[in-house]
N, C-alpha and C positions, 0 to 999 in steps of 0.2 A: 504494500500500500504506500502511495508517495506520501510526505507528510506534510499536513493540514494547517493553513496561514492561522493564524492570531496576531492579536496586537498587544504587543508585547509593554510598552512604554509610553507617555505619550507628554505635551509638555507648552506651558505657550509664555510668552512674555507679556508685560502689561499691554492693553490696548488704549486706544486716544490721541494725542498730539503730542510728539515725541520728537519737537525737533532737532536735538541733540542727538540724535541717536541716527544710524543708517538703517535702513533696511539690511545690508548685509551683517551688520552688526546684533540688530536684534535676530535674523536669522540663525546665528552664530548661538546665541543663548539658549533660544528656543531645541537646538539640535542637541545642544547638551544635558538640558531637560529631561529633554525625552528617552535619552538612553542613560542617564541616568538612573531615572522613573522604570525603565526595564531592568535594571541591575545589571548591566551590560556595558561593558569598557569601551570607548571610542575603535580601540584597533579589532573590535566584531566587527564594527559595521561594513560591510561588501555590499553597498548596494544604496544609492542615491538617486530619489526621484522630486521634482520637483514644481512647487505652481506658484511662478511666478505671477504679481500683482501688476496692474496697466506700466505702474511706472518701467519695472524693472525688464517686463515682457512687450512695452512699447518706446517707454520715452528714450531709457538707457543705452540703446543702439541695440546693434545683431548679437553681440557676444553670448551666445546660448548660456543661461543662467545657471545649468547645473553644473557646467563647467569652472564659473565662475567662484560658483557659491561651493563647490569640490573642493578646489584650490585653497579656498581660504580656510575651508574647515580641514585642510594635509588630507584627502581623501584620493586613493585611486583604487575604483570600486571597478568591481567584476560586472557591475548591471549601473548602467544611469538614462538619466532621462530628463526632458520636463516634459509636463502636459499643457496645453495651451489651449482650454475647452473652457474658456472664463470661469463662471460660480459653480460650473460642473469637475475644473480639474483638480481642488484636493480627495477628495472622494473616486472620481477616477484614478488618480495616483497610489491612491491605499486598495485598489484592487488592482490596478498593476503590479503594484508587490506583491500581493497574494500570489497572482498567475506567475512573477518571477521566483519567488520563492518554494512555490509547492512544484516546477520545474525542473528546478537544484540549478538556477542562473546566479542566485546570491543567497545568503543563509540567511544575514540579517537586513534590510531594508530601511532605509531612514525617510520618509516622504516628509519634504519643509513647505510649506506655505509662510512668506512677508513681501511687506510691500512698506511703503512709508508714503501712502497714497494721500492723507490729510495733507503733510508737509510738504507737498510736491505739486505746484501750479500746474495746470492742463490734465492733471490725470483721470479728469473722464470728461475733458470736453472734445469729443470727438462728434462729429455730424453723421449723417445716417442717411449715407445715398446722395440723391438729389435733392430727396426733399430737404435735406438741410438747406435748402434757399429758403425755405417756409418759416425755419425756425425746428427744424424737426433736430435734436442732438441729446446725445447719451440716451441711459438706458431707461428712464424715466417716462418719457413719450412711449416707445412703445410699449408699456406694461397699462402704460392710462389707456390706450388703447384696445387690450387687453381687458381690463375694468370694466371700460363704457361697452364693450361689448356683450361682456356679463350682464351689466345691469341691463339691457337690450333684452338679452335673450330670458335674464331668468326674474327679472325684478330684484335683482338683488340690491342691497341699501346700504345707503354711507353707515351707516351706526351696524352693518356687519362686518361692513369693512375695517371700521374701528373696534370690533373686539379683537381683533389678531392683534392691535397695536395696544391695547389696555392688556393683552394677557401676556404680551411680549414683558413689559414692564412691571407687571406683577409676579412674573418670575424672575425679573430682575434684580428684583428689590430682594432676594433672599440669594445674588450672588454678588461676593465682596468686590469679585474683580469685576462687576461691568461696569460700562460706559455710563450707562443711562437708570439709574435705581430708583429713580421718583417715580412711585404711582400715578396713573395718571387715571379718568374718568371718560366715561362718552363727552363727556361736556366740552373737557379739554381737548379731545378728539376733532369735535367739532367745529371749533374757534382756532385750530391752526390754522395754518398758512397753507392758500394753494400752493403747489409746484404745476404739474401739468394737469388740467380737471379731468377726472373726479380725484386724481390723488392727492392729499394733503400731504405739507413734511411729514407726519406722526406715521404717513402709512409708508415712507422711503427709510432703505436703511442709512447705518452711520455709516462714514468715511472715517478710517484709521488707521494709523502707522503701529503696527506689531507682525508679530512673526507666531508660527504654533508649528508642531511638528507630529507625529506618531510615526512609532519605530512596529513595524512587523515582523516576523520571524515563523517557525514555526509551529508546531506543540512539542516537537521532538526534544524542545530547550527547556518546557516549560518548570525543570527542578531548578534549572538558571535565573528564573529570571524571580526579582523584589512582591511580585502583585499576582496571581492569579490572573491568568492571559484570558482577552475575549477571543471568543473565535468569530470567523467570518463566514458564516453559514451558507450567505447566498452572496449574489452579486450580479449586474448587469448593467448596460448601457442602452440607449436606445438616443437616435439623433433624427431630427427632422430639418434638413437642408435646404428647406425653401425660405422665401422671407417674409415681412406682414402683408408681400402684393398677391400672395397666393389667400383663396378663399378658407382655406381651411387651416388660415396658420394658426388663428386664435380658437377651433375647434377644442385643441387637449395637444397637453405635451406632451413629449415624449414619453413622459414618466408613467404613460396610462399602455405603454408599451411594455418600456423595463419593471417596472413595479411589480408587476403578476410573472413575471419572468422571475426575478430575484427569489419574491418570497417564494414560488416553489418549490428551487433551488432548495430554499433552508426548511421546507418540509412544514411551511404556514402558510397562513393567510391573515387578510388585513386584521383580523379578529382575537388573532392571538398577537398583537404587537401591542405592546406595554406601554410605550412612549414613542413618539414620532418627534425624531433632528430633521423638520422638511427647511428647503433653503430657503432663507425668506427674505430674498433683495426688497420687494414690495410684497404689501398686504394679499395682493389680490392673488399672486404666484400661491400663500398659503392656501386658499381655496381652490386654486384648480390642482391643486395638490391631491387634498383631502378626497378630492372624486374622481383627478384620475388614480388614487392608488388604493381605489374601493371603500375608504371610512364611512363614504356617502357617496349616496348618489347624484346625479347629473344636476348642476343645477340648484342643487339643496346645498351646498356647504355656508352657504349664508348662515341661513338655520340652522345647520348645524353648530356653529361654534358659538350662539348667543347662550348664556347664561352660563358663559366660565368654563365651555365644557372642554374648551385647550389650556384651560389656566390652572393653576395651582390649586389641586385635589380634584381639576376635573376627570372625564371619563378618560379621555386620551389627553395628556399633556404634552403640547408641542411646544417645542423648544422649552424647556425648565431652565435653561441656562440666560435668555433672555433675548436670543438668538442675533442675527445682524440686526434686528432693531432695536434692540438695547443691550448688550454685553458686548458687541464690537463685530466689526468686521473682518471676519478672520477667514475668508475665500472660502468659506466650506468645511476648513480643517478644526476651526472651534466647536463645530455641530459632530465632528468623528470623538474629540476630547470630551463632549460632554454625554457624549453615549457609553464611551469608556467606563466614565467615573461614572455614569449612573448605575452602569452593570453591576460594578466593583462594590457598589454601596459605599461611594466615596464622598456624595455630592453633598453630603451637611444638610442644612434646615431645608435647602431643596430636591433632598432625597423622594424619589417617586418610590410609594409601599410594591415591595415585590416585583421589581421591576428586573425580565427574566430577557426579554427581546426588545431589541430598538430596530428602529427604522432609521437609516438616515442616508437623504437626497441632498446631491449637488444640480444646482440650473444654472445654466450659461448663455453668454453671448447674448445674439437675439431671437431668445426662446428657442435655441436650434438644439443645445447638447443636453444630455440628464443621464445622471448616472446614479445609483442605488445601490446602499449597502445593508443584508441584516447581521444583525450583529446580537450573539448571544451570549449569558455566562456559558 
């Protein structure tokens, strides 16, 4: 039998405004964290993958980043990589280790995610097509896009859309290191500030300069390693390569593809998953979530998530850690770190009771990539 990915370590730097600091440098912390955190010495590691942030993966120049980010950590690894799938490549990247590791391409596997995207002018003012003569730029427009479309088809309402951002922050408020730990209300929901309509700021995530990492290996280590290892039960990708001029881009993403693929794999269904890490650049990505990866159905995740049922002690708790819209933005790799410690029964006062399988999605680009991991003690 070939042996079986886990994640062995995992590990992040503060998040927010960091100007003093590099991205390669908080990279640097975060990598040592995390094999730390596995009880694993730096000269394990054979095998470096990596998701770089806009700055480092656009503004920086060509110098491929894992090369970069190798060099400065003395790494010359049997396996490297980055992935370049926007909010979809840390999650991708932790199942590229999986498949490089349960191969015997490398033993131990370090995937980093940083960026120092607050502190760094331009890093998402990028335009979108032609229409950016309109005013169409970054990733915001097309997600309100997205939204209005929803609300179109299903009557779905600002004050559902604002519970993803009140339950973002109510599990914030019980994690030390977030960004954003002030409760907030419908009310406050309602009184921010448009960005593009119908999204307010409350429904857009943070921008921030940090780094987070998870080290994988595979059960074969696990008398090796400080933590009791999670394993990676399932996994899958699914991409949709067209853009928002195609009719059926704002149909379901990807993830209404890989979702039921993944859980398979790990021998469930949406029914049996404990907590759900879904990626949540905007509000409304949380909802087509929720009904492409079966919690509900088509149309209903409105309804679904009013009266706390993603918040703290609800039915399903999504994102407990406060996710990109209040604990920081950390590419995807903060939502792998807080499925970790929830498994572990690490997470303190926002510990979810009994909590045996997580779910956790990356989403990228514009609305094209989505990749899926479950993850179980």
């Amino acid at each position: 039998m070939s042996p079986q990915a886990v994640i062995a370590g995992v590990g992040h730097t503060a998040f927010g405004r960091l100007p003093d600091r590099t991205a390669w440098d908080l990279e640097a912390e975060a990598a040592a964290l995390a094999v730390a955190d596995a009880g694993l010495a730096p000269s394990d590691v054979d095998g470096l993958l990596t998701d770089p942030g806009p700055v480092q993966g656009v503004l920086d120049g060509i110098t491929p980043h894992f090369l970069r980010l190798g060099a400065q950590l003395g790494l010359d690894p049997d396996y490297t990589g980055s992935e370049i799938l926007g909010g979809a490549g840390s999650v991708a990247s932790v199942e590229r280790a999986a498949l490089a590791v349960e191969a015997g391409l490398c033993r131990v596997c370090l995937c980093v995610y940083g960026d120092s995207a607050l502190s760094s002018a331009g890093s998402y003012a990028y335009g979108r097509g032609d229409e950016a003569a309109f005013g169409f730029f970054g990733a915001v427009g097309l997600h309100a896009l997205a939204a209005r479309r929803h609300m179109h088809d299903y009557g779905t309402r600002p004050e559902q859309l604002g519970e993803v951002a009140v339950a973002a922050r109510a599990h914030a408020a019980r994690t030390p290191h977030a960004q954003k730990r002030r409760p907030i209300d419908l009310e406050d929901y309602l009184s921010s500030d448009p960005v593009v309509e119908p999204l307010r700021r409350l429904d857009c995530c943070l921008v921030s300069d940090g780094a987070a990492a998870v080290v994988v290996t595979s059960d074969e280590r696990a008398p090796d390693l400080r933590a009791p290892p999670v394993r990676i039960r399932g996994h899958a990708q699914a991409h949709s390569l067209s853009t928002y001029a195609s009719p059926q881009h704002f149909e379901a993403l990807p993830a209404a593809r890989c979702g039921p693929v993944a859980l398979a794999r790990a021998g469930a269904t949406a029914a049996d998953v404990d907590l759900a890490l879904l990626y949540d650049c905007f509000s409304i990505v949380v909802l087509l979530q929720l009904e492409d990866y079966g919690f509900c159905k088509k149309g209903e995740s409105g309804a679904f998530v009013e009266g706390g049922r993603i918040g703290p002690g609800g039915s399903l708790p999504v994102n407990p850690s406060g996710g990109l819209l209040a604990e920081g933005y950390g590419g995807g790799m903060l939502h792998v770190i807080e499925a970790v410690r929830q498994l572990r029964g690490e997470a303190g006062e926002r510990q979810v009771r009994d909590a045996e399988l997580a779910l956790v999605s990356g989403h990228g680009l514009g609305m094209n990539t989505h990749a899926t991991l479950v993850l179980g003690r």
